[in-house]
N, C-alpha and C positions, 0 to 999 in steps of 0.2 A: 203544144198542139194548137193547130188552128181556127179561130172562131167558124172557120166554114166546117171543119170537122166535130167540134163541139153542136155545131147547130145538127149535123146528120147525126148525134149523137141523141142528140135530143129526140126528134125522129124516132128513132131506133127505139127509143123510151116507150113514147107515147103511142105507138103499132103495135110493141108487143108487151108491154107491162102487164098484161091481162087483170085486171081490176075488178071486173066486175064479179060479185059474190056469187052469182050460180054460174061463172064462167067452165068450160069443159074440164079444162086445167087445172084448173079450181086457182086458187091466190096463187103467184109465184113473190118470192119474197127474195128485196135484196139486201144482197151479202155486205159488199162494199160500194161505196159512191165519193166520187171525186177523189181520182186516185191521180197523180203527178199532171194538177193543173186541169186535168180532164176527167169526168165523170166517167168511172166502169162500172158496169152493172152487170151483175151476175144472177142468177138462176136457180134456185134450190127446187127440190123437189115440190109435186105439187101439195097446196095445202090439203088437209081434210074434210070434208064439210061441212063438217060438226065445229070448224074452229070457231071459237068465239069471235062476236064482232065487234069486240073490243082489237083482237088482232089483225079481222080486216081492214077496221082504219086503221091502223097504224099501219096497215102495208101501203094503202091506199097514200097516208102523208108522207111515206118515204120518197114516192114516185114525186109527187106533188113538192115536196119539200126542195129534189133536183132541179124542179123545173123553176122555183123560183129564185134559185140562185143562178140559176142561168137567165133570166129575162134580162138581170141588172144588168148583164153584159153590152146588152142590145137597147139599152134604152138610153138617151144621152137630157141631164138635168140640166139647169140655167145654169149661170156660173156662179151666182148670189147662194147657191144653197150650200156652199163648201165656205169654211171659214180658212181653210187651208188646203195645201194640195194632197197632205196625207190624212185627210178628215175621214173619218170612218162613214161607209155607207150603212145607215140604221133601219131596218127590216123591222115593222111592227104586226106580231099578231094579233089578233083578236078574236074568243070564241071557237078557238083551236089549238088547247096546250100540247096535243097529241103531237101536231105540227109542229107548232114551237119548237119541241124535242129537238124532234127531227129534223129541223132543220139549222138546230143550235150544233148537233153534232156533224152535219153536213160542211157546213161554212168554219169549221173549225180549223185556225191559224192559214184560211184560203183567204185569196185577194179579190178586188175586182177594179180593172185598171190599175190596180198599185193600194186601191184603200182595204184596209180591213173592213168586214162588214161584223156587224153586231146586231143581235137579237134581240127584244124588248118584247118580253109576253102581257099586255096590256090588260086590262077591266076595262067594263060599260062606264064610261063618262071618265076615262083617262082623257086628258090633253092629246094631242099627236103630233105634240110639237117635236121637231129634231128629226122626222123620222121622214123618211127619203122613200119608203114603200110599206104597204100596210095590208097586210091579208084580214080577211074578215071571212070569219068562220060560220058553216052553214048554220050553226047553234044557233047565230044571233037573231036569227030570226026576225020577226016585224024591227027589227031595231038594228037591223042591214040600212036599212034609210038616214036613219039616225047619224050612223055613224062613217058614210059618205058624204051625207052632207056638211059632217065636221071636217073633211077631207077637201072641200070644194074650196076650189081658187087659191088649192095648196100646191106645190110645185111635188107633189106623190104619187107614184105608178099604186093605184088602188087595183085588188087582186080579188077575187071574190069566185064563190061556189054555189051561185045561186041563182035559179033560173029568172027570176024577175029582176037581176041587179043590173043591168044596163040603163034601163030607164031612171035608175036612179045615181046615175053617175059612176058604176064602177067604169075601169080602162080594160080591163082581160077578165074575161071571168074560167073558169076551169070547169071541164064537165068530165064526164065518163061516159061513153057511148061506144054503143057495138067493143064493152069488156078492154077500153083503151082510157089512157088520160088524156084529155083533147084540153084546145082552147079556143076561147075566141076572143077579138078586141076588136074596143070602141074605140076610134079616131078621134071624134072630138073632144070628150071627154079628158083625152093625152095633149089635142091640142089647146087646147082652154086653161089648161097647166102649164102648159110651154114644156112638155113633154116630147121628146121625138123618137118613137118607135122605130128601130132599125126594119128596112124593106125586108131582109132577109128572115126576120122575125116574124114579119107579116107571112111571109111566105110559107112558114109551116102552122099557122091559124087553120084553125077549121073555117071559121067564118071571119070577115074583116068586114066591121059594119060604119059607114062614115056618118051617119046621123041615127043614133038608138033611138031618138024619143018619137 
């Protein structure tokens, strides 16, 4: 399938995932994702509203877990960060093992451009050496700063769920709004990486902001 189809896929994701906890619908949970090269998402009934929200985040990092395997698709790194051409792309969490999960079984025996990608669930004051993109979980709280700015003048698409994280250097942060998974990205912050964010990527952003601070 095609990256243009992948990206309506995406779309498709983030319109109707219904996420938010007092949504009508209530959670909708998915079945399967990345099915033959291309993410399908399916539909189960709606949740309860007594579910515990233990299991709302986890539905919440399924959606979220799709979408970062898709960004890598759209984002193109220096050529210095590959030691080889079949180098693995290395995905680092932080602050969200839920995710990790989720997105360790998502990316399972999947490619991007040709390299395996590989998950590393990180601690506060891990290194972030090696690691090609780096989620940072809303848990981390005051210590989101922290651990951007060990990210800074790294060649890393930094991923974040937190509303103050621009200003401190995240490149896309993730939100939920109006019961959807949304995003948005900082320009410079990718440019100052030597990062280069696909137009088309840009293109389903909620917000494309070229100077955060």
């Amino acid at each position: 399938m095609s990256k243009t189809s992948d990206l309506a896929e995406m779309d498709f994701v983030s319109s109707r995932c219904g996420c938010g906890p007092y949504s009508r619908a209530g959670w909708l949970f998915l079945r399967r994702v990345l099915r033959a090269s291309a993410f399908v998402v399916l539909f189960a009934a709606s949740w309860p509203q007594y579910a515990a929200q233990s299991d709302v985040q986890r539905a919440e990092y399924k959606v979220k877990a799709v979408f970062l395997y898709r960004f890598a698709s759209y984002v193109e790194w220096p050529r210095h960060v590959w030691a080889r051409s079949d180098s693995p792309l290395v995905i680092g969490v932080i602050g969200a093992d839920t995710l990790g999960d989720e997105l360790t079984q998502a990316v399972a025996e999947r490619t991007v451009d040709g390299r395996p990608v590989t998950i590393r669930k990180l601690r506060r004051g891990e290194p972030i050496t090696g690691l090609h993109m780096l989620f940072i979980g809303r848990s981390e709280g005051v210590h989101v700063a922290d651990v951007l700015a060990s990210a800074k003048d790294k060649a890393v698409l930094t991923v974040t769920e937190s509303e103050d994280a621009f200003p401190r250097g995240s490149m896309i942060n993730l939100v939920v709004a109006d019961d959807k998974v949304r995003f948005d990205v900082a320009l410079q912050p990718a440019q100052l990486a030597d990062l280069k964010i696909s137009a088309r990527l840009l293109g389903l952003a909620r917000n494309v902001i070229s100077n955060p601070s």
